[in-house]
C-alpha positions as CSV (number, residue, x, y, z in Angstrom):
1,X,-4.0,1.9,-3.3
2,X,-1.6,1.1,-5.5
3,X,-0.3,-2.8,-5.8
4,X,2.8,-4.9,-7.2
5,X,1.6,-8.1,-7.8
6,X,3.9,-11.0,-9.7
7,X,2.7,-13.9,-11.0
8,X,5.7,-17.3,-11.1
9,X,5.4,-20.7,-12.0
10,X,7.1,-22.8,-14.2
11,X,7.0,-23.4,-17.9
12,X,3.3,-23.3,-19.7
13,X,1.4,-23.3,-16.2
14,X,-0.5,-20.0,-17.4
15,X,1.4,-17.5,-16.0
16,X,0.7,-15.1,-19.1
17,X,-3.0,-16.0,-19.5
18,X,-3.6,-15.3,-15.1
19,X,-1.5,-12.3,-15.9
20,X,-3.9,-10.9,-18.4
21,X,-7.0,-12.5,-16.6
22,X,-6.7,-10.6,-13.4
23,X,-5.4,-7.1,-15.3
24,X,-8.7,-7.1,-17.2
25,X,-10.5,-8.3,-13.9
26,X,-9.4,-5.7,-12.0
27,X,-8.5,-3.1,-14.6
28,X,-4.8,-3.3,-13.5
29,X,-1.8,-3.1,-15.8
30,X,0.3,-6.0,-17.0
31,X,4.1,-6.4,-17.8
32,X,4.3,-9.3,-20.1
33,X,7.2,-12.1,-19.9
34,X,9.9,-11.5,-22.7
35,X,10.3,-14.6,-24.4
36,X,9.2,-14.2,-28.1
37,X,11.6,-11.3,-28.4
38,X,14.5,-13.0,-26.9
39,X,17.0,-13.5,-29.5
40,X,18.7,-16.7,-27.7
41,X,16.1,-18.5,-26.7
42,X,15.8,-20.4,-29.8
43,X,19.8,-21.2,-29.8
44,X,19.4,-22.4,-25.9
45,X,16.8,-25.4,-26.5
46,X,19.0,-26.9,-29.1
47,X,22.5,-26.5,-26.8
48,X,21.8,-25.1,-23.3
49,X,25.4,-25.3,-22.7
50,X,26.5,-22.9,-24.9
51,X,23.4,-20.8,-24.7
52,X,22.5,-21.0,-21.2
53,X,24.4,-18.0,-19.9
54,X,23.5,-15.6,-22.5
55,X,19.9,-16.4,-22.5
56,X,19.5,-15.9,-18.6
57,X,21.3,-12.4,-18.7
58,X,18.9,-11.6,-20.9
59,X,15.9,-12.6,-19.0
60,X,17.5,-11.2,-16.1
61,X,17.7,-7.8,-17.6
62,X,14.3,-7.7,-19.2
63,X,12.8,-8.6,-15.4
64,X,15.1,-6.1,-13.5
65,X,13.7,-3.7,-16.0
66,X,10.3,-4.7,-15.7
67,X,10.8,-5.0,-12.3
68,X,11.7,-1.3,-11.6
69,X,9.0,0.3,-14.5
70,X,6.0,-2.1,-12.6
71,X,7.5,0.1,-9.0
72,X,7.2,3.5,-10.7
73,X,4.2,3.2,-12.5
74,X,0.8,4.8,-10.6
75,X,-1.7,1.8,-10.7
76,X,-1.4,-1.5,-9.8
77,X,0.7,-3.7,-11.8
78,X,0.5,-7.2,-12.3
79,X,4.0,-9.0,-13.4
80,X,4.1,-12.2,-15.6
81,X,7.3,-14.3,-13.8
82,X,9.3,-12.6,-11.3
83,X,12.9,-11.8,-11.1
84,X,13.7,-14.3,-8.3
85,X,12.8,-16.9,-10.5
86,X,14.9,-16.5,-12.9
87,X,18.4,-16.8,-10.9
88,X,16.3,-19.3,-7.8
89,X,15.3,-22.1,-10.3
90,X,16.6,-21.3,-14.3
91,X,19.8,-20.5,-14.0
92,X,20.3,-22.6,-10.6
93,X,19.3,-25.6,-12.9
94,X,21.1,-25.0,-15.3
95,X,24.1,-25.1,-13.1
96,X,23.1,-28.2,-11.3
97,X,22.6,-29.7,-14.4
98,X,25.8,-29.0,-15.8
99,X,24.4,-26.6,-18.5
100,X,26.3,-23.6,-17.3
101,X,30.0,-23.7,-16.2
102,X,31.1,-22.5,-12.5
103,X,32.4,-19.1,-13.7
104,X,29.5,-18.0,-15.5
105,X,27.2,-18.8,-12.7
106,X,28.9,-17.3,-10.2
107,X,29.2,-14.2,-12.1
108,X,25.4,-14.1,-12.4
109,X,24.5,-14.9,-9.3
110,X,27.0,-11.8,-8.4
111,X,25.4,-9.7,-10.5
112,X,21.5,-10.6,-8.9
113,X,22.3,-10.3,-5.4
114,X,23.5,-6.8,-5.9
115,X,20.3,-6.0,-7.6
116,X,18.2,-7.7,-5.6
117,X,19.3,-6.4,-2.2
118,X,18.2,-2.9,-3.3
119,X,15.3,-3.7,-5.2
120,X,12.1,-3.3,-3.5
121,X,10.1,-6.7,-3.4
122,X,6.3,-7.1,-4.8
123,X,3.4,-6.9,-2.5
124,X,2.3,-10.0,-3.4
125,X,3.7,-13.5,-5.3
126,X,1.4,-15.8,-7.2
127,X,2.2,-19.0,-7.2
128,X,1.1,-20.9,-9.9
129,X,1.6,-24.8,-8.9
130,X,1.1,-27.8,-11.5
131,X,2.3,-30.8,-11.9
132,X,4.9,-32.2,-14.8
133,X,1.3,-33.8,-17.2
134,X,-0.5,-30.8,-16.6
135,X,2.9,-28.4,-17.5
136,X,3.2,-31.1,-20.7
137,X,-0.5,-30.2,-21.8
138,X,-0.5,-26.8,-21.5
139,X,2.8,-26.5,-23.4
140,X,1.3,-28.4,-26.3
141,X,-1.7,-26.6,-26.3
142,X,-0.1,-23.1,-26.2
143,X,2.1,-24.7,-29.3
144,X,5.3,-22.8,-29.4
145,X,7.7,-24.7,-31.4
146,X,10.8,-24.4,-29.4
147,X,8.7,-25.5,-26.5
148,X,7.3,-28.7,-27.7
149,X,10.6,-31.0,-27.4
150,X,10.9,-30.0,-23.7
151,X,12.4,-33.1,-21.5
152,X,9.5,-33.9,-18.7
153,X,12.7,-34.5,-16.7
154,X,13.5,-31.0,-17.2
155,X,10.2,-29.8,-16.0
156,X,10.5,-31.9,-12.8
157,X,13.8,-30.9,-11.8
158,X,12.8,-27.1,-12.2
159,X,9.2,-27.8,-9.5
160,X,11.8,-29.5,-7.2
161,X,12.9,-25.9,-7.3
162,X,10.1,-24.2,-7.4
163,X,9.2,-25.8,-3.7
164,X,12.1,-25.1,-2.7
165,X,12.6,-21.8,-3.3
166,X,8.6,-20.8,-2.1
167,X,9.3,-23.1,0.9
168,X,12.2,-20.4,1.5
169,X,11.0,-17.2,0.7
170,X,10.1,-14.5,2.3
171,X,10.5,-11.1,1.0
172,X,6.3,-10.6,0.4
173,X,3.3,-12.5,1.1
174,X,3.0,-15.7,-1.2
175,X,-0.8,-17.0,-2.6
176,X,-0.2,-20.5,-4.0
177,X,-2.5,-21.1,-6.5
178,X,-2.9,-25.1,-7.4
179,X,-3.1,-25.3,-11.2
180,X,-3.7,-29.0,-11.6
181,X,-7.1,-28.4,-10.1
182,X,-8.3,-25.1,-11.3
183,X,-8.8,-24.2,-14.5
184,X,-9.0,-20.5,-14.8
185,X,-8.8,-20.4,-18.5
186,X,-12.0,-22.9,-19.1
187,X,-14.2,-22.3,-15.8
188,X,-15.2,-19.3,-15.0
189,X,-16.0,-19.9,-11.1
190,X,-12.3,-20.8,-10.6
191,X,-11.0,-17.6,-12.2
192,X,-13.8,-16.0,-9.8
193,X,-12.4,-17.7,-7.0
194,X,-8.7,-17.1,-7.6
195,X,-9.6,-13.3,-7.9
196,X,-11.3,-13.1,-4.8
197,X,-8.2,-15.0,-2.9
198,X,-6.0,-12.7,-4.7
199,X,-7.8,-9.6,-2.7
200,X,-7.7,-11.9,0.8
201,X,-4.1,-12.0,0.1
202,X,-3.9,-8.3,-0.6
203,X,-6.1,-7.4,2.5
204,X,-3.5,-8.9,4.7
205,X,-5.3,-11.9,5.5
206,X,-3.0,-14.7,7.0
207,X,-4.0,-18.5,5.5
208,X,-6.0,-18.2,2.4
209,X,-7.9,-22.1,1.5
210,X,-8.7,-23.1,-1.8
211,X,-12.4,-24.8,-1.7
């Protein structure tokens, strides 16, 4: 049966690399994050102020898009980074940082509850959770150079969202995943073990524990 599964988490946890992991695990299909073709995102690490607002349409209209094609398509589909997370935790911080004025964020968060209200959720969310050193590491490792001047404050402020908004949602079934102890990439048993949660989680079972 066919499957919508999205993978969030915050910057360099391993979204992209579980995305591709589990589609070539399971022979599913993946819908990549747009970030290398994002023709702000460059402009928004050197002045998020000015860039914030066009950057976060962007992503938003990339996702919605993605979003909608990962529905249609016939096999299961396995998102990197879901839409909520875009207008729950990047552009919320922005705001509460002081990055993006009132009038722009209103106007987005106008145009994503519209969107979202009609917008069928995924079956399942995979949360990828990781502390701020093990976020830092991966970032360095993955060695994007826009990336590599990121404030750890930055990082910190956006998983006090990240709790926050899992704590809080509740449009699909939620599998937390906790990064700073599993190494999918490296260990082979733990990308074993996350797969076979994954297919608890799909198979409707309640509490699924990490051992």
């Amino acid at each position: 049966m066919k499957k919508f599964i999205a993978i969030a988490g915050n910057i360099g946890v391993g979204k992209s690399t579980l995305t591709g992991m589990l589609c070539d695990h399971f022979c599913w299909e993946p819908f990549y994050e747009a970030v290398d073709d994002n023709p702000y995102l460059s402009d928004f690490y050197k002045d998020m102020e000015a860039w914030s607002f066009h950057s976060q349409v962007f992503f938003l209209s990339r996702r919605l898009r993605h979003h909608r094609l990962s529905i249609e398509r016939p096999g299961t589909v396995a998102q990197d980074r879901t839409v909520y997370e875009d207008a729950e935790i990047f552009a919320k911080n922005l705001y509460l940082q002081g990055h993006m004025k009132e009038r722009d964020y209103q106007s987005y968060r106008e145009l994503y509850e519209t969107v979202i209200e009609i917008l069928p959720p995924p079956d399942l969310v995979i949360y990828l959770q990781a502390s701020v050193p093990t976020l830092i590491e991966r970032i360095k490792l993955r060695g994007r150079d826009f990336e590599q001047g990121v404030d750890p404050a930055y990082l910190e402020h956006l998983n006090v969202l990240y709790e926050e908004w899992i704590d809080g949602f509740s449009l699909c079934p939620v599998l937390t995943v906790p990064s700073d102890d599993l190494d999918f990439v490296r260990n082979g048993t733990h990308m074993k073990l996350i797969a076979t949660k994954v297919l608890e989680k799909l198979q409707g079972k309640e509490v699924v524990i990490f051992k």
